[in-house]
VEXKEVO-768485 format. One line per 2 residues: number of its first residue (from 1); their letters; for each residue z, y, x of C-alpha. Coordinates in steps of 0.1 Angstrom, whole numbers, plus 2048, in hexadecimal, padded with zeros to 3 digits. Each point is the difference from the previous one (the first is absolute). Layout:
REM VEXKEVO-768485
NUM	a	Z/Y/X; ...
This chain:
REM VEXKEVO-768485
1	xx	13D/60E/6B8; 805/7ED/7D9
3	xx	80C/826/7F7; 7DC/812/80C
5	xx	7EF/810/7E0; 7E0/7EF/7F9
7	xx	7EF/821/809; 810/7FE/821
9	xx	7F9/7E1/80A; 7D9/7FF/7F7
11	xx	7FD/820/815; 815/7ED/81B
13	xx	7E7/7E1/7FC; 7E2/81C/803
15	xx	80E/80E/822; 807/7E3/80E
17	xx	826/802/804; 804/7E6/7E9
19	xx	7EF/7DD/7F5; 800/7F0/7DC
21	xx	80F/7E6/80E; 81C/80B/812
23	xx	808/814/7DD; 7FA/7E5/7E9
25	xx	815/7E6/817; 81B/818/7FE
27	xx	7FF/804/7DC; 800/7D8/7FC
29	xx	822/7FC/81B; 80F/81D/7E8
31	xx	7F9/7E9/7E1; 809/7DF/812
33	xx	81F/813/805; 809/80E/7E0
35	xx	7EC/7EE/7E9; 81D/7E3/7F3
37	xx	810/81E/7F3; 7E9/816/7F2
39	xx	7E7/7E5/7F5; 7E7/81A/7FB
41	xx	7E3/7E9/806; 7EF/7E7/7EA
43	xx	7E4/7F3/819; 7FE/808/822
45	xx	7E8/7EF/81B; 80F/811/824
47	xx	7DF/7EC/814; 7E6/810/7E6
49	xx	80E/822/800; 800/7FF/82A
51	xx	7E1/7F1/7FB; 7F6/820/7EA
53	xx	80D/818/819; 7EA/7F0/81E
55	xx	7DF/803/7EB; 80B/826/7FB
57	xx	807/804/826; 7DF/7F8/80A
59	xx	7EB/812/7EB; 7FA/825/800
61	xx	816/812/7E8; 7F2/7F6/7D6
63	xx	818/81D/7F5; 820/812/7FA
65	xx	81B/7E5/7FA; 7ED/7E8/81E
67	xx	818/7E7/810; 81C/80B/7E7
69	xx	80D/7E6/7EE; 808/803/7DE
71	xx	813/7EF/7E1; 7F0/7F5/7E0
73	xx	80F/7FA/7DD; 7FC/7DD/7F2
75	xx	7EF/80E/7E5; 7E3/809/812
77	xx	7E7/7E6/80C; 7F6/7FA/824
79	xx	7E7/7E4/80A; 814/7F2/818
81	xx	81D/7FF/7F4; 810/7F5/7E4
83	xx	80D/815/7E1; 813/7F2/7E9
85	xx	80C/822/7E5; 825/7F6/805
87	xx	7FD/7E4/7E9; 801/7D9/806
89	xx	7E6/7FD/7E6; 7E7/80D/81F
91	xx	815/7F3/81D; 7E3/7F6/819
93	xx	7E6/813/7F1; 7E1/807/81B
95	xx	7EB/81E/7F5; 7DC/7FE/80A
97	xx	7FD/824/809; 813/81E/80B
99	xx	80F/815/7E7; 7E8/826/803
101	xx	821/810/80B; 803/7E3/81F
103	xx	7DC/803/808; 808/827/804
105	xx	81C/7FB/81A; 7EC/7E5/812
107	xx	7E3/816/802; 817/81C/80D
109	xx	807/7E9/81C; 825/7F3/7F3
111	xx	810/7E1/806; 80E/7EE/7E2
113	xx	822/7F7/80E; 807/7E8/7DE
115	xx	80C/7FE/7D7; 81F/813/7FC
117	xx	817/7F3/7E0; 7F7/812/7DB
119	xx	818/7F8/7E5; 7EE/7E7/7E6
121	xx	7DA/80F/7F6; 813/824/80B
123	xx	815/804/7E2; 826/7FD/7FF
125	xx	80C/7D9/80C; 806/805/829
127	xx	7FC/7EE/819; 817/7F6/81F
129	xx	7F9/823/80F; 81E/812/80F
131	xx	805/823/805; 7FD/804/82A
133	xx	81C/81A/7FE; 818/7EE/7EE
135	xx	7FA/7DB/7F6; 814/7FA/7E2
137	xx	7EC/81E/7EF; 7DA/7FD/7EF
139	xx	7E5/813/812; 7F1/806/7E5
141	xx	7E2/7F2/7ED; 7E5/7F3/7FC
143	xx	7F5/80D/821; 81D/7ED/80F
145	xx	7F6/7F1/820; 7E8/822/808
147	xx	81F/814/802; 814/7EC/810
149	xx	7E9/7F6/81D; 7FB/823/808
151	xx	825/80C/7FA; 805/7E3/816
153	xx	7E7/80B/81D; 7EC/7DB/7FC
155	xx	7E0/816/7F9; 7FE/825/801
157	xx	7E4/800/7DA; 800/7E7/7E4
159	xx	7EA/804/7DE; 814/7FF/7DE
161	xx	7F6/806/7E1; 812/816/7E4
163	xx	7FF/7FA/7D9; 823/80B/7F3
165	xx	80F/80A/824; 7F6/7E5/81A
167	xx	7F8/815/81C; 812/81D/7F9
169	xx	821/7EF/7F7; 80A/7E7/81E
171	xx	7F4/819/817; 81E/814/7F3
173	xx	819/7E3/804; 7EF/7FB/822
175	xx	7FE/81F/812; 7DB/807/805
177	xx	7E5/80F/7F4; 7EF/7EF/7E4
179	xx	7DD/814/7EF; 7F1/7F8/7E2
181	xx	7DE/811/7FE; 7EC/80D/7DE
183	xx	7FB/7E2/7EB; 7DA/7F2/805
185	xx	802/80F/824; 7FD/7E0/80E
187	xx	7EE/7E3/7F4; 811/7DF/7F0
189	xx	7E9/7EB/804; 80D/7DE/811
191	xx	823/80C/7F1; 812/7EA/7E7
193	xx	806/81C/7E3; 819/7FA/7E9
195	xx	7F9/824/7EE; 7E2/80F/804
197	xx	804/822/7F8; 81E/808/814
199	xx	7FF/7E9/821; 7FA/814/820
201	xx	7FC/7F2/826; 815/816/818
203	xx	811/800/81F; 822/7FE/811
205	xx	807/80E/821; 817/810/815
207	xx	7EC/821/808; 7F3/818/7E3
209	xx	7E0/7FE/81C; 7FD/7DC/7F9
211	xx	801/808/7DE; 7E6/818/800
213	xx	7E9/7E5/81B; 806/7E6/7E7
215	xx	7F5/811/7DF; 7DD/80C/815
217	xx	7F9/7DD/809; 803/7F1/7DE
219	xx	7F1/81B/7ED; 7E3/803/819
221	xx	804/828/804; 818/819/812
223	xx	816/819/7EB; 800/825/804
225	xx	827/80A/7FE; 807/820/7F8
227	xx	808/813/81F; 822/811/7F4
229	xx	816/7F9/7E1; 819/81B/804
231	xx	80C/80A/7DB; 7E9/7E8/7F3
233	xx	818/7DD/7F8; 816/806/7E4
235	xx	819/7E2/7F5; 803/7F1/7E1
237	xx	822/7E8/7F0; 7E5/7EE/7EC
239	xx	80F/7F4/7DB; 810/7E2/811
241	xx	81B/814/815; 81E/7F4/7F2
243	xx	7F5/7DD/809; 808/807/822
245	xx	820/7FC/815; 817/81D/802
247	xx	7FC/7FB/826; 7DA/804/7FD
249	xx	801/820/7EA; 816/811/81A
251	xx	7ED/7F3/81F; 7DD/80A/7EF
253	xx	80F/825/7F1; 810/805/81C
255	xx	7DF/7F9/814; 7EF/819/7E6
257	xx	817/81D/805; 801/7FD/824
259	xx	7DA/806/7FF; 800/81A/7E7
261	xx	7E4/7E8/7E7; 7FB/80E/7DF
263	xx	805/7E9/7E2; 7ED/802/7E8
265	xx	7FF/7E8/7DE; 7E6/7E5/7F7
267	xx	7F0/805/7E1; 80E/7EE/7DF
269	xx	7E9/7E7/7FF; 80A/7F5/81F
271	xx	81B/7F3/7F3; 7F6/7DF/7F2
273	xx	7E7/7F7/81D; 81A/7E8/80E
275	xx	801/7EB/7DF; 7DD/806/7FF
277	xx	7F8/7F0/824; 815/7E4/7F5
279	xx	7EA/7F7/7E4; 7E0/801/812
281	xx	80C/7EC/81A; 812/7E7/7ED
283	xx	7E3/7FB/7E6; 7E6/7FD/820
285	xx	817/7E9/810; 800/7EA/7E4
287	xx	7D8/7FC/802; 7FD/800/822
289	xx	816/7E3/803; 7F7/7EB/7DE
291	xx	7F1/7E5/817; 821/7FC/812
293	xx	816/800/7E6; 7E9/7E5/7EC
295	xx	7F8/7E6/819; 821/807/816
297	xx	81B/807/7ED; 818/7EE/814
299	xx	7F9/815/821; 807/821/7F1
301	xx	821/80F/808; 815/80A/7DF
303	xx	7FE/823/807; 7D7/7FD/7FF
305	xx	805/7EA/7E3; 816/81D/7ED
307	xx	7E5/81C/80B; 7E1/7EB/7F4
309	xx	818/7FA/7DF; 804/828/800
311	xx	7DA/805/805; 7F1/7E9/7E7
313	xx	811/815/7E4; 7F7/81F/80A
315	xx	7E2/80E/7E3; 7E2/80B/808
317	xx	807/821/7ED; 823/802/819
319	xx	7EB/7F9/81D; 7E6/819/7F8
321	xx	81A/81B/7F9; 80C/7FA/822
323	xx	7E3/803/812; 7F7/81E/7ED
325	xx	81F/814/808; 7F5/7FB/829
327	xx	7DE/80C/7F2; 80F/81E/7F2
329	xx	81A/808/81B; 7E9/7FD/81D
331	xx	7ED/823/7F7; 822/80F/7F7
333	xx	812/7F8/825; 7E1/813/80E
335	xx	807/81F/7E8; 825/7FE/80C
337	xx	7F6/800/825; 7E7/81E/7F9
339	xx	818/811/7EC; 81E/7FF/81A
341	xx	7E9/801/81F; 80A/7E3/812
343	xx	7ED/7E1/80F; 81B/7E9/7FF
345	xx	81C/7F1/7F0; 825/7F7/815
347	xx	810/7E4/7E3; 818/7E5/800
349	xx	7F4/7DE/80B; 81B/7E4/7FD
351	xx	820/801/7ED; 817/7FC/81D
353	xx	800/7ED/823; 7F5/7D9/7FA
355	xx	815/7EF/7F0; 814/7E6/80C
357	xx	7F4/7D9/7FD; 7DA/7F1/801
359	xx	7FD/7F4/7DB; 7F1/81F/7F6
361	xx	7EC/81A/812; 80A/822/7EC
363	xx	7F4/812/7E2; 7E0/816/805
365	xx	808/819/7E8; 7F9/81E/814
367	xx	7DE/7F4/80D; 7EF/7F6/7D8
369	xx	7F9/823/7F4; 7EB/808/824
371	xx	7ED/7DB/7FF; 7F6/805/7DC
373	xx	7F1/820/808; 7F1/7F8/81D
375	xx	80A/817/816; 805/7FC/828
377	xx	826/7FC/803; 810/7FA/826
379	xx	823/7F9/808; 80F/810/81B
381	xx	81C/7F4/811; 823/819/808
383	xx	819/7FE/7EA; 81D/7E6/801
385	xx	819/7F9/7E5; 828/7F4/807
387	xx	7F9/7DF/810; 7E9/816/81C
389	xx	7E1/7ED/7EE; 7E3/812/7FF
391	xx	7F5/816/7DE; 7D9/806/7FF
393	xx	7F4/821/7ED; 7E0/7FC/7F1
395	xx	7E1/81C/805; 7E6/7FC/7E7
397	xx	7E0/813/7F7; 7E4/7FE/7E7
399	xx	7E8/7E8/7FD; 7E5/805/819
401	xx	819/819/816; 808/7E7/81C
403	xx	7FE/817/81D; 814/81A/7EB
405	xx	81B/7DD/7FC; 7FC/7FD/826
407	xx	803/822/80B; 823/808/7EB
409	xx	80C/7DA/810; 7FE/811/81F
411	xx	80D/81C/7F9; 821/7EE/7ED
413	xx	801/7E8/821; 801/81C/819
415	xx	81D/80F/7E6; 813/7E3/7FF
417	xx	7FE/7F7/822; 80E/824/80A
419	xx	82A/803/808; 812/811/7E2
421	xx	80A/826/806; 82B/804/7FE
């Protein structure tokens, strides 16, 4: 039953074959069970969340996700719980109102199963998170606990949040589907941002459906997806190739050839974005986060310390130059997806399979150049490196193009999923 997809299970709950409750007191014996190893939880209340699922079975269905329970970032307020941003400094904290995202997912009847762990304020110090598949390797970050729990079958759809390569990232390490939508899709509000122009709420799940039912419910509209991509997905090294493993270059070439993808390059310009993302985020970090570092000092983690360090000196010419170069790339993607006729991009997302040990959670390089311009990216799970770890590939599509994003996932899933011809 803690495998079901979340669209499964709310149209199970709608016929009557299946109650909230049974469902979420499954998914709370899976974590009971697996949780002291995974530790993918930060708060969890198991008499609330049955308490949740009761109030959704006798009511008339509110909407698509009723009765299925779902994990939430601590990053992300909820009233009655508490959110704490990965960070002692907040440890505690009680919001007095549901972040707009929450209120979304309660008013499409879900159950809010609990806080899953984010590394500290969602940058690069982790948190006890193990990786399901393998324990003594990262899952990823700073949507830790999100990936995990779902990897892990404790709840089948959990919110993260992307600003280098959050979502995108441990979903990779983890095996599932993670989706980062068009940046301002859905709203922040009730979100702690730690860079404003490049943090995006986003889901994790283990069905490209689930995806798809995730990014509707927070962005308050359906897609229209594209009813056929054939010829239409190109793939695309990116300028950062070389940064990955030998083992990933053969897996994701290989993975090319087999489908016959065209490649095609990226425009010059495209090759500073990463060192461009890098000094947005850095320099918004610093802002966001003068408060902390000021009256808390001693609660920040030495990395956060470094990065604020990092951010402070960044100019306001270097930081304008940065943005700018997004500015100026955004129109140019668009041209290069006119010009070669395709919706959607197949690149890289990770360097390699996670790597092993918990005191770091990877290096998002793949993921910067597609959160800096905005653009819907999804990771879809498939490949494996040596260790039999899973390799995610990453589909992305202009701003504004989710449904195109959407469609090529599952087009890529269905591809993936099919046996290799002798």
């Amino acid at each position: 039953m803690t495998m079901m997809s979340a669209s499964s299970a709310a149209e199970a709950i709608r016929d009557g074959a299946l109650t909230s409750e049974q469902l979420v007191g499954a998914c709370l014996d899976r974590i009971t069970e697996r949780e002291a190893d995974v530790r993918a939880w930060v708060h969890l209340d198991g008499v609330a969340a049955l308490a949740q699922a009761q109030a959704r079975d006798a009511e008339p269905p509110r909407g698509p996700l009723h009765g299925v329970p779902v994990g939430v970032k601590d990053l992300i307020d909820t009233a009655d719980q508490p959110t704490s941003y990965g960070s002692p400094i907040y440890a505690g904290r009680r919001p007095e109102r549901d972040a707009t995202c929450v209120a979304r997912l309660r008013a499409a009847g879900a159950v809010i199963l609990g806080k899953t762990v984010t590394t500290e304020f969602a940058l690069f110090h982790p948190g006890p998170t193990a990786n399901p598949l393998e324990l003594t390797r990262t899952p990823g970050g700073s949507s830790s606990g999100s990936a995990a729990a779902v990897a892990d079958g404790m709840v089948p759809l959990a919110l993260g949040t992307q600003t280098a390569g959050s979502i995108v990232r441990p979903a990779s390490y983890c095996g599932v589907f993670g989706g980062k939508p068009t940046f301002g899709l859905v709203p922040t509000t009730g979100v702690k941002l730690i860079s404003p122009s490049l943090d995006t709420i986003g889901v994790l799940a283990r069905d490209l459906d689930d995806v798809a039912l995730g990014w509707s419910v927070l962005a308050g509209r359906a897609f229209d997806e594209p009813s056929d991509v054939t010829g239409r997905i190109a793939f695309a090294r990116t300028y950062e190739w070389e940064l990955a493993s030998a083992n990933t270059q053969r897996a994701v070439t290989g993975l090319v050839e087999r489908l016959g993808l065209p490649e095609i390059p990226l425009p010059p310009d495209f090759a500073t974005l990463v060192e461009a993302q890098t000094t947005v985020m850095e320099a918004e970090v610093a802002d966001s986060l003068d408060l902390e570092r000021r009256t808390h000092p001693e609660l920040l983690s030495t990395k956060l310390h470094d990065l604020l360090l990092r951010g402070g000196h960044v100019t306001d010419s270097h930081r304008r130059a940065a943005s700018d170069l997004a500015t100026r790339c955004r129109p140019l993607l668009k041209d290069l997806f006119a010009r070669h006729g395709i919706t959607a991009l197949v690149v890289p997302s990770v360097q390699d399979e996670a790597p092993v040990g918990l005191d770091a959670t990877g290096d998002p390089v793949f993921c910067r150049i597609w959160t800096h311009l905005g653009c819907p990216a999804i990771s879809v799970p498939g490949l494996h490196g040596p260790a039999g770890l899973p390799l995610g590939v990453q589909v992305v599509a202009p701003p504004g193009q989710d449904g195109a994003a959407l469609t090529a996932a599952r087009w890529l899933s269905r591809q993936l999923a099919a046996p290799e011809r002798a």
